[in-house]
N, C-alpha and C positions, 0 to 999 in steps of 0.2 A: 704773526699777528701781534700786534701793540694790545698792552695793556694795560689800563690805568686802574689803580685802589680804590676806587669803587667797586669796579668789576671783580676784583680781587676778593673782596670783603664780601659782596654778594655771594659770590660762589664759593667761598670757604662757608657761609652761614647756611647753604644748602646741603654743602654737604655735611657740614655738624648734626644737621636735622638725619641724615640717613646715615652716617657713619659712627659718630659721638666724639669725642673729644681725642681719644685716645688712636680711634683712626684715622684722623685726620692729617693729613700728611701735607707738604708742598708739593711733593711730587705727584698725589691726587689729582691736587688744586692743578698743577700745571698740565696736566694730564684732561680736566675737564675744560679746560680754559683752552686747549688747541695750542701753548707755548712750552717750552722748555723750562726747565727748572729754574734757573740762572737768574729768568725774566723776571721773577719775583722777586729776586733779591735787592732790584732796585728800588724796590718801592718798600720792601719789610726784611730788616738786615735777619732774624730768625724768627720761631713761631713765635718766642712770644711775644716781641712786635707786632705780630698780625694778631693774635687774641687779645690783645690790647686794644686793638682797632675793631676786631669783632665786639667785643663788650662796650664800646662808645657807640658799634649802632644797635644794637638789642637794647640800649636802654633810650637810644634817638625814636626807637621803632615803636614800646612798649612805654617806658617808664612817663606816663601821661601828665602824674602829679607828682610834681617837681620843689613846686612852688607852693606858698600861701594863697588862699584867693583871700577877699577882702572884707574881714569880718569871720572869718573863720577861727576857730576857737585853737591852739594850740594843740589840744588831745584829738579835736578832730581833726588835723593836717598830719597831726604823726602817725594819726591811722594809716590815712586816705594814702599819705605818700608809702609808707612799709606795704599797702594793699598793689598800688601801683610799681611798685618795687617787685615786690613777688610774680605779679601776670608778666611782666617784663622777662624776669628770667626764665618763667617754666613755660613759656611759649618755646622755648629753645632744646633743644632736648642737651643735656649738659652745659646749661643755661648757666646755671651755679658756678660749675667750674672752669668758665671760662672767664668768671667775675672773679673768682676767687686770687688775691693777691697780685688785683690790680688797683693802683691808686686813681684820684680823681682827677678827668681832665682838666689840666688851664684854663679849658677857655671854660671849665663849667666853676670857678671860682667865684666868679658874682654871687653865680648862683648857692651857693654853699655859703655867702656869706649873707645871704638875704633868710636864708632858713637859720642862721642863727642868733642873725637879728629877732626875730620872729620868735624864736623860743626868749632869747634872754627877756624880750620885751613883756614876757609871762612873769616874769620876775628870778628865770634862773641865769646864774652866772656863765659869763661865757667858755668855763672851762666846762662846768655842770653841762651846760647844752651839747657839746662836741662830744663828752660821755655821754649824753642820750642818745644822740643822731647815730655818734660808733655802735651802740649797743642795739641799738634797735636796727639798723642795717649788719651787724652782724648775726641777729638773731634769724633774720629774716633769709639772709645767704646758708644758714646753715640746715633750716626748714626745708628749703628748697634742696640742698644738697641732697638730705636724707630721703626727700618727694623721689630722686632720679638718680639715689644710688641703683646700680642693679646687682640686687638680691637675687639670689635662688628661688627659683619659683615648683611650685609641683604640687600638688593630691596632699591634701593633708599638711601643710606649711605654718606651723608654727603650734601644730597639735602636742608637741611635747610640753613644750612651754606651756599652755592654756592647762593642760594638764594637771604638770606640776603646782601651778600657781595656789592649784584648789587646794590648799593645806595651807594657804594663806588666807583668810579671806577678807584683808583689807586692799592686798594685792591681785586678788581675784577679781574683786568688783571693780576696780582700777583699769585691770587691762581686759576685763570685759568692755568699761566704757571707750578706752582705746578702739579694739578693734571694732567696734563698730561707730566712731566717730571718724567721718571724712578728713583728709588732712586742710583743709580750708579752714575748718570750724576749731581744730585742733590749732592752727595758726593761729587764730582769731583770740583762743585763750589765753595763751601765751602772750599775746602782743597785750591784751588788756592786765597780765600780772606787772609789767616793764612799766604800762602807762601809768594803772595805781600806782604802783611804786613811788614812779617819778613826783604824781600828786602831792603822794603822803609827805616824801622829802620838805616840800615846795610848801605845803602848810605849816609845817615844822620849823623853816626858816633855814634849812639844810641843804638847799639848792643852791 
């Protein structure tokens, strides 16, 4: 049976969802797909040619806000897109690491150069802007990493630490609010420390 990189790419992103990253193999993929190993290589010379091609559709499929809409305020598109960035990856299960230390497609260069327009046009430099966009997309892949590292799980998971902390108690109330803050809202903080930041620079003339 013939097979084309679409089909390829479908079926390695099913199986990423039931296997994760790490068991994902060609030989699976060739194995689910009714071809031989070999078949694949015409179309993806190793993996990570094909997670390269998996991570351009996880973000075709998820990453919705891309772009500025029109009238849209700088602080609110750097959200919108890092929010839209985020459900992107964690729809995936090892979503993160299949992004992780891949660069940006060619053909998505307009587009990367229409969001930096869009920032400088806020009044920051075009080097400033490329540090935000890195930093705020790095932020965001590493949130997600730590959402679907897999941790050890069990009865009592993290009772030593909650424990010990209490002989802290500025680190107590801290990772009290931790653990019962969802990781959404715990994103959400963070991305608004990056964004002031970015502000305060930008008032200051330091952008």
């Amino acid at each position: 049976m013939k097979v084309d990189r679409r089909r390829i790419v479908e079926t390695a992103l099913d199986l990423l969802n039931e296997k994760g990253v790490d068991g994902l193999t060609t030989r699976l993929i060739a194995t689910r797909l009714g071809v031989q190993q070999p078949a694949l290589y015409w179309h993806f010379k190793n993996k990570r040619a094909l997670l390269d091609a998996m991570n351009v559709e996880i973000l075709a499929r998820g990453h919705t806000h891309r772009t500025p809409q029109a009238g849209e305020d700088w602080r609110v598109f750097l959200r919108e897109n890092a929010r839209s960035f985020r459900r992107a990856l964690i729809a995936y299960r090892d979503g993160a690491r299949v992004h992780a230390g891949t660069e940006a497609d060619p053909q998505d260069l307009a587009q990367v150069e229409t969001q930096l327009a869009f920032v400088v046009a806020a009044g920051f430099s075009p080097v400033r802007a490329m540090e935000l966009l890195i930093a705020i997309s790095h932020y965001t892949v590493g949130c997600v990493l730590e959402e679907q590292a897999d941790a050890p799980e069990g009865p009592g998971r993290g009772g030593r630490l909650d424990e010990a902390a209490r002989a802290y108690p500025l680190l107590s109330q801290a990772l009290t609010h931790y653990r019962t803050t969802d990781q959404a809202r715990l994103f959400e903080a963070g991305l608004d420390l990056l964004l002031d930041g970015a502000a305060a620079r930008l008032r200051a003339g330091l952008a």
